[in-house]
N, CA and C atoms as an extended XYZ file, in Angstrom:
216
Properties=species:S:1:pos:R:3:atomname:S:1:resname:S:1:resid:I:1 pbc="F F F"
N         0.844       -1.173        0.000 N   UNK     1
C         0.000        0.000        0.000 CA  UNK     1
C         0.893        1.242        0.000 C   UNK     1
N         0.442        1.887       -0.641 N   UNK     2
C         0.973        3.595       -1.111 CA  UNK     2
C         0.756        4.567        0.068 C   UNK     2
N         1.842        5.077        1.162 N   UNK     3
C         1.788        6.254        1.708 CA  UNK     3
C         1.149        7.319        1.251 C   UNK     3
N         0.596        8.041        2.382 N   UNK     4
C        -0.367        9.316        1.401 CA  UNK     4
C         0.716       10.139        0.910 C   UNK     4
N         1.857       10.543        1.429 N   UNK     5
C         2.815       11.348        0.846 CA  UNK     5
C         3.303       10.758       -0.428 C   UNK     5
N         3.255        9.196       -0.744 N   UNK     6
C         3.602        8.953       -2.180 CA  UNK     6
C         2.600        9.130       -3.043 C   UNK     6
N         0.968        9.111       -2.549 N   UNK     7
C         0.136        9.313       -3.251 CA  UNK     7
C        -0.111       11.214       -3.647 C   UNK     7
N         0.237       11.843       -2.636 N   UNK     8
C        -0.257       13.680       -2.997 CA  UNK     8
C         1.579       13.598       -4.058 C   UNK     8
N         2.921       13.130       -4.322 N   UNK     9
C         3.533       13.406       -5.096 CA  UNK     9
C         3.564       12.765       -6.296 C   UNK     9
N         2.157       12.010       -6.526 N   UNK    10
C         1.440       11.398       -7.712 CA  UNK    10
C         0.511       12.291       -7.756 C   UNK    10
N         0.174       12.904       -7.233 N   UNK    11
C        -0.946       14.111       -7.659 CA  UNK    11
C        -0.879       15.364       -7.881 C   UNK    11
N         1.163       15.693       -7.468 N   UNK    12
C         0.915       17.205       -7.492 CA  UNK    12
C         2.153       16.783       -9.091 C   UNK    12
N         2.232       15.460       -9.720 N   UNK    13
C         3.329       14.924      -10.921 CA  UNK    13
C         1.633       14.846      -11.573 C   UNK    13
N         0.907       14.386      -11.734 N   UNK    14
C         0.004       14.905      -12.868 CA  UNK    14
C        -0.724       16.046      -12.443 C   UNK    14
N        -1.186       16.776      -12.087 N   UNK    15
C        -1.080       18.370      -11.796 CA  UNK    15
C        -0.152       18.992      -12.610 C   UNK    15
N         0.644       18.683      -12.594 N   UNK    16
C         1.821       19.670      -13.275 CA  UNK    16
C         1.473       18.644      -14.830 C   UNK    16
N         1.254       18.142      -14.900 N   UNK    17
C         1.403       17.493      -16.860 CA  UNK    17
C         0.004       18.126      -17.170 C   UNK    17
N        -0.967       18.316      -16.391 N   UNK    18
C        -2.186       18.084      -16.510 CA  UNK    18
C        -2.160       20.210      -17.234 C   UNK    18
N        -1.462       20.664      -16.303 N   UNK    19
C        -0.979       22.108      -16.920 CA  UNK    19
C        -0.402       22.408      -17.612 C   UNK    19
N         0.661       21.422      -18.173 N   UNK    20
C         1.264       21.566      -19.110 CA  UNK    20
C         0.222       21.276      -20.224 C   UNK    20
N        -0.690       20.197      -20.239 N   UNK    21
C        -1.410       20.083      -21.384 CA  UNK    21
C        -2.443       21.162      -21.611 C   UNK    21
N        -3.067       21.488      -21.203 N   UNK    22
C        -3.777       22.870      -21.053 CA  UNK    22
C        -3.200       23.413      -21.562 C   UNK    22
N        -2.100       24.065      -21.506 N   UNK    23
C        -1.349       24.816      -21.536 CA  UNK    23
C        -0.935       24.422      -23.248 C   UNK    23
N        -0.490       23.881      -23.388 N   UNK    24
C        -0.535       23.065      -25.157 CA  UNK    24
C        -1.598       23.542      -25.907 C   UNK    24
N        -3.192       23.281      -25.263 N   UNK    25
C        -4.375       23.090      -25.651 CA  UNK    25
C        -3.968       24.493      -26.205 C   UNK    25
N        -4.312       25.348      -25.448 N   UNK    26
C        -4.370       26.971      -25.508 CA  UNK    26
C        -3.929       27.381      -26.889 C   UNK    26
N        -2.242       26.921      -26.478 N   UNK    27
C        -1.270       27.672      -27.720 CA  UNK    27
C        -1.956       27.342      -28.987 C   UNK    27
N        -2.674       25.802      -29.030 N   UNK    28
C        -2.486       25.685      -30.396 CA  UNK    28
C        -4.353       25.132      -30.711 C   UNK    28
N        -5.274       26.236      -30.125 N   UNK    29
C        -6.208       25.775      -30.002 CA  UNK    29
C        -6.970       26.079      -31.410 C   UNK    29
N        -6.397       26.455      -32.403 N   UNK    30
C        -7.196       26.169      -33.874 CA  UNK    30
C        -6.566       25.201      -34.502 C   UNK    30
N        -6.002       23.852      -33.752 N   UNK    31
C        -5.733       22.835      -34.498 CA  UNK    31
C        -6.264       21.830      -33.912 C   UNK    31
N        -6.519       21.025      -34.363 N   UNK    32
C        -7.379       19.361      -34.038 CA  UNK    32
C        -6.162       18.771      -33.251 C   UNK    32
N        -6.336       18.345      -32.544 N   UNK    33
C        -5.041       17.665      -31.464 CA  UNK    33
C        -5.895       16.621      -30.591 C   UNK    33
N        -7.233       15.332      -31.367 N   UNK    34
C        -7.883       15.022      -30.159 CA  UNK    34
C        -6.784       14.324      -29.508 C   UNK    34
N        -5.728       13.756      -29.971 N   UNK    35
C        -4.632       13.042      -28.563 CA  UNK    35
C        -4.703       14.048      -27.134 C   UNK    35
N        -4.455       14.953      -27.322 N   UNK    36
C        -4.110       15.700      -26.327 CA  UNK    36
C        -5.364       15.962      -25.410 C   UNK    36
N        -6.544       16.290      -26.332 N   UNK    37
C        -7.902       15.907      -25.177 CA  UNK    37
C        -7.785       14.654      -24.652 C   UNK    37
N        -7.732       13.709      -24.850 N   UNK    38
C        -7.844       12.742      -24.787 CA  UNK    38
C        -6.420       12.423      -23.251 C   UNK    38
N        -5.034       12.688      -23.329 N   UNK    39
C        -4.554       12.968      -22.162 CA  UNK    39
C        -4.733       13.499      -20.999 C   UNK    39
N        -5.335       14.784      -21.537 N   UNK    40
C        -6.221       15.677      -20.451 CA  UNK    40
C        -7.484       15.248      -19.876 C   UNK    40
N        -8.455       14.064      -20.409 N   UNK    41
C        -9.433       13.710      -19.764 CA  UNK    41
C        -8.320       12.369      -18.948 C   UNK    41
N        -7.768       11.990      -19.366 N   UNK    42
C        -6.875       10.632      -18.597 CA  UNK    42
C        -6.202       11.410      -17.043 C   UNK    42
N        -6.045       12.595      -17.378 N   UNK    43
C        -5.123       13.159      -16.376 CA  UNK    43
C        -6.121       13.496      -15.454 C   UNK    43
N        -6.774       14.270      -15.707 N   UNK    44
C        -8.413       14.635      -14.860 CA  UNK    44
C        -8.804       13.042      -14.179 C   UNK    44
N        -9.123       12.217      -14.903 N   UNK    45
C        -9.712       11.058      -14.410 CA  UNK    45
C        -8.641       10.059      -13.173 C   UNK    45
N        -7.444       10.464      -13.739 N   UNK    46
C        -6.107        9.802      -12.668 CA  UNK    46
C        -6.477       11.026      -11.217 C   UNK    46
N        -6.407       12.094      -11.284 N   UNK    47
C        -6.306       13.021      -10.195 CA  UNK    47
C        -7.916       12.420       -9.235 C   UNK    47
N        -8.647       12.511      -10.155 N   UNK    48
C       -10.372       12.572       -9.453 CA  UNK    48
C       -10.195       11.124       -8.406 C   UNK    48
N        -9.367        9.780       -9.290 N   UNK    49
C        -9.238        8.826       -8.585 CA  UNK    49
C        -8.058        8.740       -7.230 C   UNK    49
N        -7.275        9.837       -7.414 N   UNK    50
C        -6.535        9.604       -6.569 CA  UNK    50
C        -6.752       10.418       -5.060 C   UNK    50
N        -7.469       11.555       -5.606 N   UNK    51
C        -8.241       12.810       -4.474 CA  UNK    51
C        -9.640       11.366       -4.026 C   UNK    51
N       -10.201       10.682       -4.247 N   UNK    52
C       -10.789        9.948       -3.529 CA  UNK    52
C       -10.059        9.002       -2.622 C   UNK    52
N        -9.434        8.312       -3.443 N   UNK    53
C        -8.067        7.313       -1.833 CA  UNK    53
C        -8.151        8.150       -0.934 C   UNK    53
N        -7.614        9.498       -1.126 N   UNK    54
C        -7.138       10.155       -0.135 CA  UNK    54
C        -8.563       10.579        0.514 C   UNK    54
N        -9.301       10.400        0.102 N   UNK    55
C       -10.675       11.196        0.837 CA  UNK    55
C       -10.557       12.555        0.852 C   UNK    55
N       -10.099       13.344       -0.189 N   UNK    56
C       -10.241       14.555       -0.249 CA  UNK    56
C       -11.669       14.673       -1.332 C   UNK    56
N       -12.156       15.838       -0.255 N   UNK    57
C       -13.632       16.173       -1.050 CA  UNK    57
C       -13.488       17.180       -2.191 C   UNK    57
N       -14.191       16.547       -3.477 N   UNK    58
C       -14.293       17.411       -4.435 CA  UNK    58
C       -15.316       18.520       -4.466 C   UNK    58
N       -15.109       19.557       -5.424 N   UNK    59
C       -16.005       20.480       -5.176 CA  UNK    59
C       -17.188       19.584       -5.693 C   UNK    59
N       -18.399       20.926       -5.455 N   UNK    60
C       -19.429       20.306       -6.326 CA  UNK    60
C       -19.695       20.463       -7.647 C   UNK    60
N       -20.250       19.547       -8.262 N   UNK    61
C       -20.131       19.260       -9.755 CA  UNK    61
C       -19.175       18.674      -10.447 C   UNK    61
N       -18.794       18.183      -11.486 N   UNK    62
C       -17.842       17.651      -12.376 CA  UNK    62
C       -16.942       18.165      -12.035 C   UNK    62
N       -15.545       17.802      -11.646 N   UNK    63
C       -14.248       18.208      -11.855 CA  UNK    63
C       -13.640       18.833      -13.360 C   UNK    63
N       -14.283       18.319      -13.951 N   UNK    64
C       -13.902       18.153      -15.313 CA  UNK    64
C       -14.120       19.765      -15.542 C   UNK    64
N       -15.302       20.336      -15.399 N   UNK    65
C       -16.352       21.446      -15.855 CA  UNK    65
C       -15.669       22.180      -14.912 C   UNK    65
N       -14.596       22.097      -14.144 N   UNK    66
C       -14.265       23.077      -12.949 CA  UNK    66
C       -12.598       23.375      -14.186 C   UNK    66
N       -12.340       22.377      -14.469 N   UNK    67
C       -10.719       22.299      -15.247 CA  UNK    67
C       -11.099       23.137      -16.609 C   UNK    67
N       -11.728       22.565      -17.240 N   UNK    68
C       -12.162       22.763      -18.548 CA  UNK    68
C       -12.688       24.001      -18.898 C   UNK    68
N       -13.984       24.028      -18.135 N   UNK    69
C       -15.064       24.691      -18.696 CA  UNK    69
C       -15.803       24.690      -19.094 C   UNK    69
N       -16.098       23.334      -18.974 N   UNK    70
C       -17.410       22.390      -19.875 CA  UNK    70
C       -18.660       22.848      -19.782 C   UNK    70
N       -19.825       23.264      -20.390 N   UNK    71
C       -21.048       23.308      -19.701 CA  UNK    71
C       -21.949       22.445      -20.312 C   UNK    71
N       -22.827       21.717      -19.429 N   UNK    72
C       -23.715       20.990      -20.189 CA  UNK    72
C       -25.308       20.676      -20.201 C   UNK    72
């Protein structure tokens, strides 16, 4: 079993990719890149699972729609 300190420096190592991809998205957001959505929902979905182990409470609503901006 995974220490919580090995688990929050698995969360603050995709955190940081998870900004870097964003951050990608942005620069080059009049080009089709679904890989890179497609990382960014993986990265979102790794964090959401790992803030539950830890029992940290998410806000309310989608995480996703809090990162993104999604509305639906």
């Amino acid at each position: 079993m995974r220490t919580q300190e090995e688990v929050m420096q698995k969360i603050n190592y995709y955190k940081e990719k998870l900004a870097d991809a964003m951050e990608e998205k942005e620069e080059f957001s009049c080009t089709s890149y679904p890989e890179l959505d497609l990382i960014i929902f993986s990265l979102v979905d790794k964090l959401e699972a790992l803030l539950w182990v830890l029992e940290v409470d998410l806000p309310d609503g989608d995480i996703l729609e809090r990162i993104v901006g999604i509305n639906h």
